[in-house]
VEXTOR-940317 format. One record per residue (C-alpha): x, y, z. Coordinates in steps of 0.1 Angstrom, whole numbers, plus 5000, padded with zeros to 4 digits. Layout:
XYZ...
//
This chain:
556676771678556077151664556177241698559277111709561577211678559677531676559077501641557077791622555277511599555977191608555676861585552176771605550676851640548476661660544876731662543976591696541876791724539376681755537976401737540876231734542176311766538976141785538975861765542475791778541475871809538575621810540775371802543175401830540375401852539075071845542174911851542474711822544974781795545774511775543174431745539674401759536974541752537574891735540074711714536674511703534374821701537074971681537274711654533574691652533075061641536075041621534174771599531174961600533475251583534575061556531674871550531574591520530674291551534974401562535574241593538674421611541574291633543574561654546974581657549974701667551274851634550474841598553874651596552274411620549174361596551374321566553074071579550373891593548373911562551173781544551473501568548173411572548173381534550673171533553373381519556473181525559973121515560973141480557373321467557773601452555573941461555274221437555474561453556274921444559675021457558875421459556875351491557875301531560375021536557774841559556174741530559774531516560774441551556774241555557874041524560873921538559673871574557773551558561173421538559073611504560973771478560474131470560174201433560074571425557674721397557475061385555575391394553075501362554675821354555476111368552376271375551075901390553675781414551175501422552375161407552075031371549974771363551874721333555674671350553574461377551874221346555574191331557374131363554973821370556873491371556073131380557573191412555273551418552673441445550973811455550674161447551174421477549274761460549975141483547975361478550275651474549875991494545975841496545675831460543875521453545175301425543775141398541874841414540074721382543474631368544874531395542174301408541474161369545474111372545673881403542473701391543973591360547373501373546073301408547473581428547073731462546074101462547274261496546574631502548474921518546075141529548175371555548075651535544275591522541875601552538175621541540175641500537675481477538175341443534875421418532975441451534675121468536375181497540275081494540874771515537974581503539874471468542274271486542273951502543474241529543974561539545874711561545875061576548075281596547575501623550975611636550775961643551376181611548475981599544876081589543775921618546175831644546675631681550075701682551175351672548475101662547075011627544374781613543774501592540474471573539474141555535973941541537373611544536073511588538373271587541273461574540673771601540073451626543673301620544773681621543673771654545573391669548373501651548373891669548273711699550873451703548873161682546873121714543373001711541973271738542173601747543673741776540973931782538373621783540373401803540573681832536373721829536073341835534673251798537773081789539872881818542272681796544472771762546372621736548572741717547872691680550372751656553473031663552573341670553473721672552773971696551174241677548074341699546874671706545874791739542874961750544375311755544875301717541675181710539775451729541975721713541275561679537575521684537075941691539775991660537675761638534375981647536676281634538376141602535976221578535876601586540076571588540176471554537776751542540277001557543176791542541576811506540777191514544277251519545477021489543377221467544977561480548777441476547877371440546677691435549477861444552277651433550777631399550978051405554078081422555877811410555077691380558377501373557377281408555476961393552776841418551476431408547776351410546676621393543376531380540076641411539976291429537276331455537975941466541576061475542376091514545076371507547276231536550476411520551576641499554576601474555676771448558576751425561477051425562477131389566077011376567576621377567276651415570676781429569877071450566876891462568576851497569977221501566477291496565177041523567777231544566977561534563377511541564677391574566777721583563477881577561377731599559477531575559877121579559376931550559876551542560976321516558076061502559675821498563875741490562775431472564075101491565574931465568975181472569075121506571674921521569874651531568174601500571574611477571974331454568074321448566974311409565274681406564474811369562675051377563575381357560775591363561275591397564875611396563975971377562076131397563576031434565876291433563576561429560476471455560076721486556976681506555277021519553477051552550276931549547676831581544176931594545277281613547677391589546677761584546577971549549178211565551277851569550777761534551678121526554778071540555677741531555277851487557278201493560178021514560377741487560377991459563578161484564877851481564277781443
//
């Protein structure tokens, strides 16, 4: 993408070399694509990642494994599912994939954009059938709460881990709370295979139904039938096709060796962009504040001083300078599609106007993040 628009610092760049490549490679030599056996491989070392007896179903999205979760929990019409609306409007569009209600809680405050406990517990009602937790920009939420929460209600817990690969809550890894948890790895991720993501789960009979439900609802794989283990099929219950193929598997596999010393560099970088905004610009408010080591510091956001109407001229004037920058996230409640749906959510109606997300990604040098504090203090 930097290369193409010719940007100075763009929002993220891929980290891919030679590995990558022949892994790719490989795969288009054996002449099987579709999900096989490095779609296997790679779900075995993802469990072995996150540990806590996970088992791990690939797929073709995140959105895919929040909707699968949801369904293979049986999230259905008319239950309602708690979520945070300042996050991607996958998470929303999941809910009502399965005929679910999404009921909108709060962020903490401004310095946690991650979502209240608190607005979650009040916003419970008899018809309130799971809670979907993101861990925002990587930081992990408050899992105690949260899990002590659904426990006393009868709820299902359901986790948003895209931003959050190898987070960890009081030395848990995120996605092991949950009855699920899904991850992303679309390509401005910590990891990525371009498109793909991955659902992690304890319950064998829950990732069991999960992987019939990637897959059509049939009752064998493709890749079985065409080795001779499996001559005859049925098909189960209805299905999706949400797979992932073995080119993405083999990319994810060499990007999953890497991921731990990505999010070093990313929490390297972190740490240096709060240095010098708190310098520089010490109007800019950045959330999170507190050292979290358990973070995965997949972005950077910060809020821009005033009641957030010059927020895009400065989005644009970061543009005209070369500098991309982001918005994390206009919260989904005001978008068209979601008018008409109950939000009282204040806190997050405060601050949306104001968030701009800085560059942030493995390569990004110190003369980039140079650059990226002096234009914005231009554009200030």
């Amino acid at each position: 993408m930097s290369r193409d628009m010719n940007w100075k610092v763009p929002f993220f760049d891929l980290v891919f070399g030679d590995d990558e490549k022949k892994a790719a490679i490989s795969v288009i030599e054996s002449n099987w694509l579709t999900a096989g056996p490095r779609v296997k491989e790679f779900e075995t070392a993802f469990s072995s990642v996150v540990g806590w007896s996970s088992d791990s179903v690939a797929v073709s999205s995140a959105t895919a494994g929040l909707h699968l979760s949801l369904h293979a929990l049986d999230i259905g019409p008319g239950d309602e599912v708690i979520l945070p609306s300042l996050t991607f409007v996958a998470c929303a569009n999941a809910v009502r994939y399965v005929g679910a209600i999404p009921v909108f809680a709060d962020i903490n405050n401004e310095f946690d954009w991650n979502m209240s406990v608190t607005d979650a517990k009040a916003k419970i009602t008899p018809r309130t059938r799971a809670i979907m937790v993101v861990h925002f920009a990587g930081h992990p939420c408050d899992m105690d709460a949260f899990t002590s929460l659904c426990q006393e209600n009868g709820l299902v817990l359901v986790e948003d881990c895209s931003h959050a690969h190898l987070g960890s809550w009081k030395g848990r890894p995120v996605g092991t709370f949950g009855e699920t948890g899904c991850f992303s790895f679309y390509s401005n991720k910590n990891m990525t295979t371009g498109e793909g993501g991955m659902v992690v789960a304890r319950d064998q009979r829950l990732v069991e139904r999960m992987r019939m439900l990637r897959s059509h609802g049939i009752s064998t794989s493709t890749y079985r039938r065409f080795k001779g283990h499996d001559y005859a099929y049925d098909v189960v219950e209805l299905g999706y096709s949400y797979r992932m193929d073995e080119i993405r598997a083999a990319i994810g596999l060499v990007q999953l060796g890497k991921l731990r010393g990505f999010n070093m560099e990313r929490k390297a970088r972190d740490e240096r962009y709060r240095a010098l905004i708190s310098t520089h610009l010490p109007a800019v408010q950045i959330p999170f504040p507190h050292e979290n080591s358990e973070s995965s510091f997949h972005i950077f956001p910060v809020l821009l001083p005033g009641n957030g109407e010059d927020r895009n001229e400065v989005l644009q004037a970061m543009g005209a300078r070369g500098i991309q920058c982001s918005i994390h996230y206009r919260p989904i409640h005001t978008f068209s599609a979601y008018q008409g749906v109950n939000a009282d959510v204040p806190v997050t109606d405060g601050i949306a106007g104001s968030i701009l997300t800085l560059p942030l990604f493995p390569s990004l040098t110190d003369g980039q993040m140079d650059m990226v504090v002096d234009a914005l203090r231009e554009c200030l």
